[in-house]
BALOBA-1460 file (C-alpha; in Angstrom, 3 decimals):
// residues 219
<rec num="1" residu="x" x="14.156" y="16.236" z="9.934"/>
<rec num="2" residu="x" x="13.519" y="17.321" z="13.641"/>
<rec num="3" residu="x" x="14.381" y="15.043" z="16.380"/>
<rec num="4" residu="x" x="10.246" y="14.647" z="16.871"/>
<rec num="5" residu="x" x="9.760" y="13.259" z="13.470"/>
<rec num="6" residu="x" x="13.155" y="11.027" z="13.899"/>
<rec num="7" residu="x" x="12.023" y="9.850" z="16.782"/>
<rec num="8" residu="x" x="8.629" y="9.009" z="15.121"/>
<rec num="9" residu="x" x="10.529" y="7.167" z="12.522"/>
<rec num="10" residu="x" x="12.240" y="5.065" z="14.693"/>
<rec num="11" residu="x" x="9.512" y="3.651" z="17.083"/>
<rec num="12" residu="x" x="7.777" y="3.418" z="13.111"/>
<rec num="13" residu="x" x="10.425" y="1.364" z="11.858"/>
<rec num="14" residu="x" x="10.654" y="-0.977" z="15.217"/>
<rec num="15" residu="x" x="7.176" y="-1.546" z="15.040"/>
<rec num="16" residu="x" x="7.073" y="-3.066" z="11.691"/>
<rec num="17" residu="x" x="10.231" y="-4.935" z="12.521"/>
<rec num="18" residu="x" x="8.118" y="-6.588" z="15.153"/>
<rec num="19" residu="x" x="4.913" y="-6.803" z="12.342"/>
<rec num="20" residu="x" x="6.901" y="-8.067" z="9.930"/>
<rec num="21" residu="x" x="8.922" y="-11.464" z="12.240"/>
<rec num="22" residu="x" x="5.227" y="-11.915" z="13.473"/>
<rec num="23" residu="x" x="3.611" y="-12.197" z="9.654"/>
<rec num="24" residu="x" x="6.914" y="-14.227" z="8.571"/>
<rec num="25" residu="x" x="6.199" y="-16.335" z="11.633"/>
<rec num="26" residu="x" x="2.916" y="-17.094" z="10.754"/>
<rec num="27" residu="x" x="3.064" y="-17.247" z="7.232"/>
<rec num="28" residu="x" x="5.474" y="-20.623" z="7.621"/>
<rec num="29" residu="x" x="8.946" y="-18.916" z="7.806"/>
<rec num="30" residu="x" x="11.752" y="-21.278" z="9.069"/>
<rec num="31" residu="x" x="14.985" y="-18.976" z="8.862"/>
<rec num="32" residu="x" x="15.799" y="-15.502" z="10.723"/>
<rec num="33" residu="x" x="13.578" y="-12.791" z="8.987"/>
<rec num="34" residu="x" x="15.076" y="-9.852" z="10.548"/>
<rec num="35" residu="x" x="17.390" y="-9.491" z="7.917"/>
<rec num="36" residu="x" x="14.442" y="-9.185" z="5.540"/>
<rec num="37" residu="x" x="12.826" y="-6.834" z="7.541"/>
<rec num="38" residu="x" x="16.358" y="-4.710" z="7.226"/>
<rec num="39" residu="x" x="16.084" y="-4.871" z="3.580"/>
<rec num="40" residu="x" x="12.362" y="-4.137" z="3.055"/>
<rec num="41" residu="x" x="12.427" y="-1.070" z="5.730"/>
<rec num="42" residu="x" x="15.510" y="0.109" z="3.673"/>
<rec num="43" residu="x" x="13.561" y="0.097" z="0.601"/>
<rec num="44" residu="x" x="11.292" y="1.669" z="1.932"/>
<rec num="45" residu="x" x="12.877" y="4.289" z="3.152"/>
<rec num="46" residu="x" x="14.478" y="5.607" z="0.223"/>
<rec num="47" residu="x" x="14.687" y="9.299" z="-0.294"/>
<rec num="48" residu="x" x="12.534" y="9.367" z="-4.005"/>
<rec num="49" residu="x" x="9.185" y="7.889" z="-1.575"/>
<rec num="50" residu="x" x="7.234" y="10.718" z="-0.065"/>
<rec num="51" residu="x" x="3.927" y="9.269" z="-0.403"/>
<rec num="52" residu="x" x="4.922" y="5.356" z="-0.576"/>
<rec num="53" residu="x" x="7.030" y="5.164" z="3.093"/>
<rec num="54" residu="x" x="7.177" y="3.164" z="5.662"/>
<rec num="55" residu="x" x="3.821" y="5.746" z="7.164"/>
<rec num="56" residu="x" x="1.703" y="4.179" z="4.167"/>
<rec num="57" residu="x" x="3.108" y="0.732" z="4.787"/>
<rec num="58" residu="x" x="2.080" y="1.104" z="8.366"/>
<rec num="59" residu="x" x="-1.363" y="2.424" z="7.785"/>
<rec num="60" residu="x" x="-1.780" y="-0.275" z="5.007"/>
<rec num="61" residu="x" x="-0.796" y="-3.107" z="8.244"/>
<rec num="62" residu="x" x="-3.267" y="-1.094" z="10.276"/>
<rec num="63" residu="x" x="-6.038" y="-1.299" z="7.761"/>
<rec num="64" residu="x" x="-5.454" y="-4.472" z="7.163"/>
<rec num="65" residu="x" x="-6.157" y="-5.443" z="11.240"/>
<rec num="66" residu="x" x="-9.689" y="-4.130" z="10.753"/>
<rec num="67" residu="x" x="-10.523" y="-5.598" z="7.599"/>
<rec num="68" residu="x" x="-8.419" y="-8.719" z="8.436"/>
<rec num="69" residu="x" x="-11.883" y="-11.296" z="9.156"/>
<rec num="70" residu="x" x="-13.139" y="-10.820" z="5.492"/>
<rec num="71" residu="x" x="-9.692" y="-12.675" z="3.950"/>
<rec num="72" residu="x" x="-9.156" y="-16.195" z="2.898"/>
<rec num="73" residu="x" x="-5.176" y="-16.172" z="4.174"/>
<rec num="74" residu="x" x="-4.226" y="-13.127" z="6.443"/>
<rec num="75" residu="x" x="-0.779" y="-14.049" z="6.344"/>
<rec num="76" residu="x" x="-0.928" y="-14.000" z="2.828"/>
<rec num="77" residu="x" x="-2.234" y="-10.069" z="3.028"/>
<rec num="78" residu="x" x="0.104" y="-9.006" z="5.108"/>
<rec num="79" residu="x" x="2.735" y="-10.374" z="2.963"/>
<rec num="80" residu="x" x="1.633" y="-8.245" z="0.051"/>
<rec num="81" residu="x" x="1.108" y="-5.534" z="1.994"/>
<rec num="82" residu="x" x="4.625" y="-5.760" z="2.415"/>
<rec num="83" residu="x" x="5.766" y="-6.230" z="-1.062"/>
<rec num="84" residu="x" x="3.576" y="-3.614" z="-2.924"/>
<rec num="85" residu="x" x="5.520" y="-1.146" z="-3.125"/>
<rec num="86" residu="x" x="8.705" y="-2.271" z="-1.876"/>
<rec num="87" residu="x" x="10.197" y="-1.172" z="-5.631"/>
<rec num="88" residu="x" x="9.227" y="2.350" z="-5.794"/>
<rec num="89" residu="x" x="10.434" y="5.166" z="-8.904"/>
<rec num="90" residu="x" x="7.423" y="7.477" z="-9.257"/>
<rec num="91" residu="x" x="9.254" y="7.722" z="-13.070"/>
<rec num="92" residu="x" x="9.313" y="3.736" z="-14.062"/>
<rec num="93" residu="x" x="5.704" y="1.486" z="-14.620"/>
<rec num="94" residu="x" x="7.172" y="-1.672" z="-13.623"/>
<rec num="95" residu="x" x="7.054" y="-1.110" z="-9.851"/>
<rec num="96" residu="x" x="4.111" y="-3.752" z="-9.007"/>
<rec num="97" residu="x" x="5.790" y="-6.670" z="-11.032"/>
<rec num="98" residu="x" x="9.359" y="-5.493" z="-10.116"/>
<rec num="99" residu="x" x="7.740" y="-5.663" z="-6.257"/>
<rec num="100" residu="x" x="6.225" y="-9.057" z="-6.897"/>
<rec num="101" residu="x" x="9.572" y="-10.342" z="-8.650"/>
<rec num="102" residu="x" x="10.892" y="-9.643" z="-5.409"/>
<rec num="103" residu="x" x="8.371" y="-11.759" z="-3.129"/>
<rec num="104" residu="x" x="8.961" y="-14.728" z="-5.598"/>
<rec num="105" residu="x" x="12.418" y="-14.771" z="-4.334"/>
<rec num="106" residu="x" x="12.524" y="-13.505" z="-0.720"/>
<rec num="107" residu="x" x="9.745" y="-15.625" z="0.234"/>
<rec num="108" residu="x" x="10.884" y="-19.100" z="-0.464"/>
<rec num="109" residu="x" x="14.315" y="-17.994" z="0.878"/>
<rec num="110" residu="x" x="12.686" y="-17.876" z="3.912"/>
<rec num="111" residu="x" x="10.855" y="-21.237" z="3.702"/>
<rec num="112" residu="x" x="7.581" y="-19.861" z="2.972"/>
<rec num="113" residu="x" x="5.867" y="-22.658" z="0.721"/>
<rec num="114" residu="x" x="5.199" y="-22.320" z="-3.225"/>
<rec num="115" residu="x" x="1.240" y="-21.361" z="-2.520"/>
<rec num="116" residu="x" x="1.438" y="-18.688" z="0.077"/>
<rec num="117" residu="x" x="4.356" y="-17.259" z="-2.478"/>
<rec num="118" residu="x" x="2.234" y="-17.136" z="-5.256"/>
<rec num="119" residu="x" x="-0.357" y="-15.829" z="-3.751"/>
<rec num="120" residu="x" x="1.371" y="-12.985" z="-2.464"/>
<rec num="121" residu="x" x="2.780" y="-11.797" z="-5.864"/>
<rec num="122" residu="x" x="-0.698" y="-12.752" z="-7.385"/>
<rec num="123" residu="x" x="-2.166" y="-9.679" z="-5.014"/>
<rec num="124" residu="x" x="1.370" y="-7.285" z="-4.967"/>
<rec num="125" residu="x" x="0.392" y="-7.372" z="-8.970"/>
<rec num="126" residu="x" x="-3.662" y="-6.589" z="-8.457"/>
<rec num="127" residu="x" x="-2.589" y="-3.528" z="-6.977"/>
<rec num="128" residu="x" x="-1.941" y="-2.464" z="-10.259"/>
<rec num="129" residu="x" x="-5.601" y="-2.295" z="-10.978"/>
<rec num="130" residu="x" x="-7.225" y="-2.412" z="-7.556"/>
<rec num="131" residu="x" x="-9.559" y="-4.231" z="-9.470"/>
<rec num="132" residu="x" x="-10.350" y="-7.734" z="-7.537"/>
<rec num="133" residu="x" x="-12.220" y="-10.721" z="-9.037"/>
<rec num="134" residu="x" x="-15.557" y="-11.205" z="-7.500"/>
<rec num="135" residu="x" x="-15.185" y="-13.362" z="-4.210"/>
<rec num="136" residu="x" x="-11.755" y="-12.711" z="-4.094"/>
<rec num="137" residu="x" x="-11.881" y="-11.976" z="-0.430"/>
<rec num="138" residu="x" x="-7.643" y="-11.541" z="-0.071"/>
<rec num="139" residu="x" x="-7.711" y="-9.293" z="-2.884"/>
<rec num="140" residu="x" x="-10.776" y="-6.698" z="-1.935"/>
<rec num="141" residu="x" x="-8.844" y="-6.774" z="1.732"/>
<rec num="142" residu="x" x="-5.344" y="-5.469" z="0.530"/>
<rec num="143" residu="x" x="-7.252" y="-3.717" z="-2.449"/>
<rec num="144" residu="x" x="-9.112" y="-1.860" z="0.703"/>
<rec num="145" residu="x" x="-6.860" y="-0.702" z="2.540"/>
<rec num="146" residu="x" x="-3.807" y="0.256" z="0.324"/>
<rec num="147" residu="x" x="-6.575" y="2.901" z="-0.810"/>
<rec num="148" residu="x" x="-8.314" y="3.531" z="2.534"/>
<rec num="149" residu="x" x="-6.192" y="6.745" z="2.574"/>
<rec num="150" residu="x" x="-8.305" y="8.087" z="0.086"/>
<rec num="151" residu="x" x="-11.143" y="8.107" z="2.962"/>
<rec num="152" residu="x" x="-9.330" y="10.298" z="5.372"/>
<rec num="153" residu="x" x="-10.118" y="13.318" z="7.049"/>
<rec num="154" residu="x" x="-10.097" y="16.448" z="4.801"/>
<rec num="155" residu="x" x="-6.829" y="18.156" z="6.160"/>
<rec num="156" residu="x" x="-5.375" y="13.877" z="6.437"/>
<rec num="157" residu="x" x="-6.306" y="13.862" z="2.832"/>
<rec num="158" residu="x" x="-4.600" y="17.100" z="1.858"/>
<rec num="159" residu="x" x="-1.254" y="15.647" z="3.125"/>
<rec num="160" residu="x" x="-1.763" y="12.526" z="1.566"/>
<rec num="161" residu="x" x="-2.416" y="14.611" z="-2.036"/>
<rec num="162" residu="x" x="0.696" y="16.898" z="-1.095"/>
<rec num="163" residu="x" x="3.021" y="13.610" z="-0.724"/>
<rec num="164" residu="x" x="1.898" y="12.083" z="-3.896"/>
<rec num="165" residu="x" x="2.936" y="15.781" z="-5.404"/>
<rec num="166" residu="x" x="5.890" y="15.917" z="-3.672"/>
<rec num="167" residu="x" x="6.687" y="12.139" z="-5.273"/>
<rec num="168" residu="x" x="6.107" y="13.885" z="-8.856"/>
<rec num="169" residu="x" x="7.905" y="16.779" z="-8.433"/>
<rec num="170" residu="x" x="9.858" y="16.375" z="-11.461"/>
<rec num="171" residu="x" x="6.593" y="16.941" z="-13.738"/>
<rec num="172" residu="x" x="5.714" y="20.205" z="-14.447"/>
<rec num="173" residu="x" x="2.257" y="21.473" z="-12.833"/>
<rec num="174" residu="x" x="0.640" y="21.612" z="-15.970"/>
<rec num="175" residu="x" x="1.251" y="18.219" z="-16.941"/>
<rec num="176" residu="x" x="0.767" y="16.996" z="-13.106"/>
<rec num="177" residu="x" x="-2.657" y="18.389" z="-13.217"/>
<rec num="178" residu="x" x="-3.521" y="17.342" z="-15.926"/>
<rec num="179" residu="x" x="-2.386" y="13.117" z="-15.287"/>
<rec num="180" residu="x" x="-4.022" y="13.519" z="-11.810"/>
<rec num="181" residu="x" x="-7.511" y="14.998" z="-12.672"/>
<rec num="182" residu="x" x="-7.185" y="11.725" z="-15.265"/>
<rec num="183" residu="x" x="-6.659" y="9.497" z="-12.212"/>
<rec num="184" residu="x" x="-8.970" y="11.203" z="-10.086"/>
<rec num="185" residu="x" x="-11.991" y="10.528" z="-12.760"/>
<rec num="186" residu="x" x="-10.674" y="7.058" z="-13.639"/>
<rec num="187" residu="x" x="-11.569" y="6.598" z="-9.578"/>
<rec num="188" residu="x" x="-14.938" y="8.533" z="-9.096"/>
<rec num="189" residu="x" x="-15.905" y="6.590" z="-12.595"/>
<rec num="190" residu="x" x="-15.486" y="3.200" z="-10.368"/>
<rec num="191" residu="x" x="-18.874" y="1.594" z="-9.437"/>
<rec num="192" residu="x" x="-17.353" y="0.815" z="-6.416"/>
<rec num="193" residu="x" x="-13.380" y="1.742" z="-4.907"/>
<rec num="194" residu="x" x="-13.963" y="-0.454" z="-2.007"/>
<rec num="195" residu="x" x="-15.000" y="-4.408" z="-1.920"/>
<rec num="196" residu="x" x="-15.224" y="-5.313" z="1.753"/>
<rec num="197" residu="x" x="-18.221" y="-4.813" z="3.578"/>
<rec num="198" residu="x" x="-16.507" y="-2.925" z="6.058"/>
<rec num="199" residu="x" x="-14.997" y="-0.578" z="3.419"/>
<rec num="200" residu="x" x="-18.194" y="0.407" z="1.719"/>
<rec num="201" residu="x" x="-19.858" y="1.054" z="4.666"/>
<rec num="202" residu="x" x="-17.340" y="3.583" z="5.785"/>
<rec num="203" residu="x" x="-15.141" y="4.727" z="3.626"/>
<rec num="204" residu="x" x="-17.027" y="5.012" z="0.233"/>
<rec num="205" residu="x" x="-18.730" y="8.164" z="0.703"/>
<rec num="206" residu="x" x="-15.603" y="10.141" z="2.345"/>
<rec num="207" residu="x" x="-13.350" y="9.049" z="-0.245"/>
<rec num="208" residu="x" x="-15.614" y="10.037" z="-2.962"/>
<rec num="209" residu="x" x="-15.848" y="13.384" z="-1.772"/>
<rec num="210" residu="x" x="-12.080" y="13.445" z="-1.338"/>
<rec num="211" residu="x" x="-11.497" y="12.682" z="-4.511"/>
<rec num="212" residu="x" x="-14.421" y="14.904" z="-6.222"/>
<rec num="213" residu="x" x="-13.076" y="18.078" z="-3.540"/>
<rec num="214" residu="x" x="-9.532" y="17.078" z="-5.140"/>
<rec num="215" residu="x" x="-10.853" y="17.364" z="-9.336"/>
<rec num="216" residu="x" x="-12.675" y="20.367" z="-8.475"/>
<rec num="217" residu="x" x="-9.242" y="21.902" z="-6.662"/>
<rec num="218" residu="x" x="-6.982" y="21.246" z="-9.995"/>
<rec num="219" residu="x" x="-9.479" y="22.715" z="-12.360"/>
């Protein structure tokens, strides 16, 4: 790692330390969440994520700020945005409920009530579909921007695919191609990826393309 991308890291990591006492704050937290924010950036951080780091959870946050007047409970959001993929093994299918698990504990250990809990694991476990309930404003918001990266710019897009690669490096390429052109067409086969107003209007048609340049690339 050069001292550039450290350095990156760290004014990363102090950001969402400040992101993360604000959400507690204002989703009803009465202890110290610092030391949560140790443990979540920790997780994290772990050396299996490439794709799913603290980068993604930032650019989930900052999606989340422009989509942010279409949800029922922001704080809720945010919350979830934090949780959904704080367990991360690219080899295990448990990691949504494993990350919800761990909301339903951390959050009432820091005094956040029974609803705003539940609601949070209730959307940490819809990102297992991406697949919200119509009029389920909280849902199409973190729905919306945990896959806004799929609207990027081309060469943005390219990392993005290279990370998720990187994550699955222990399949072989044949068998990597072959699960992600599944995924990709599960995707363009959607009606609709995003929910929010915002999200159709500008990131349907760029992620589609994304996705359809992607297909075309692993044939």
């Amino acid at each position: 790692m050069t001292s550039d991308t450290q350095d990156s890291a760290t004014d990363r990591a102090a950001g969402l330390r400040t992101r993360w006492h604000a959400t507690a704050t204002a989703a009803g937290a009465d202890r110290d969440p610092a030391p949560y924010a140790d443990r979540l950036l920790t997780a994290w951080a772990e050396p299996q994520r490439r794709y799913h780091t603290t980068a993604h959870l930032a650019d989930v946050l900052a999606r989340i700020d422009v989509l942010a007047p279409h949800a029922a409970d922001r704080a809720a959001v945010e919350l979830a945005a934090w949780f959904h993929d704080a367990v991360y093994r690219p080899d295990r299918s448990e990691n949504e409920e494993r990350s919800a698990a761990l909301a339903e504990r951390a959050l009432p250990e820091l005094g956040i009530d029974a609803e705003r809990t539940a609601e949070t694991a209730r959307l940490v476990r819809l990102t297992v579909t991406h697949d919200p309930a119509p009029r389920d404003t909280n849902g199409e918001v973190l729905c919306d921007a945990d896959l806004g990266v799929l609207a990027g710019a081309p060469d943005a897009y390219a990392a993005y695919a290279a990370a998720v690669r990187a994550e699955y490096a222990f399949v072989p390429d044949e068998a990597f191609r072959e699960g992600r052109a599944a995924v990709l067409r599960q995707l363009l086969d959607l009606p609709r990826l995003f929910r929010t107003p915002y999200g159709a209007a500008h990131w349907e048609a760029p992620a589609r393309a994304n996705l359809a340049a992607e297909l075309a690339g692993l044939a």
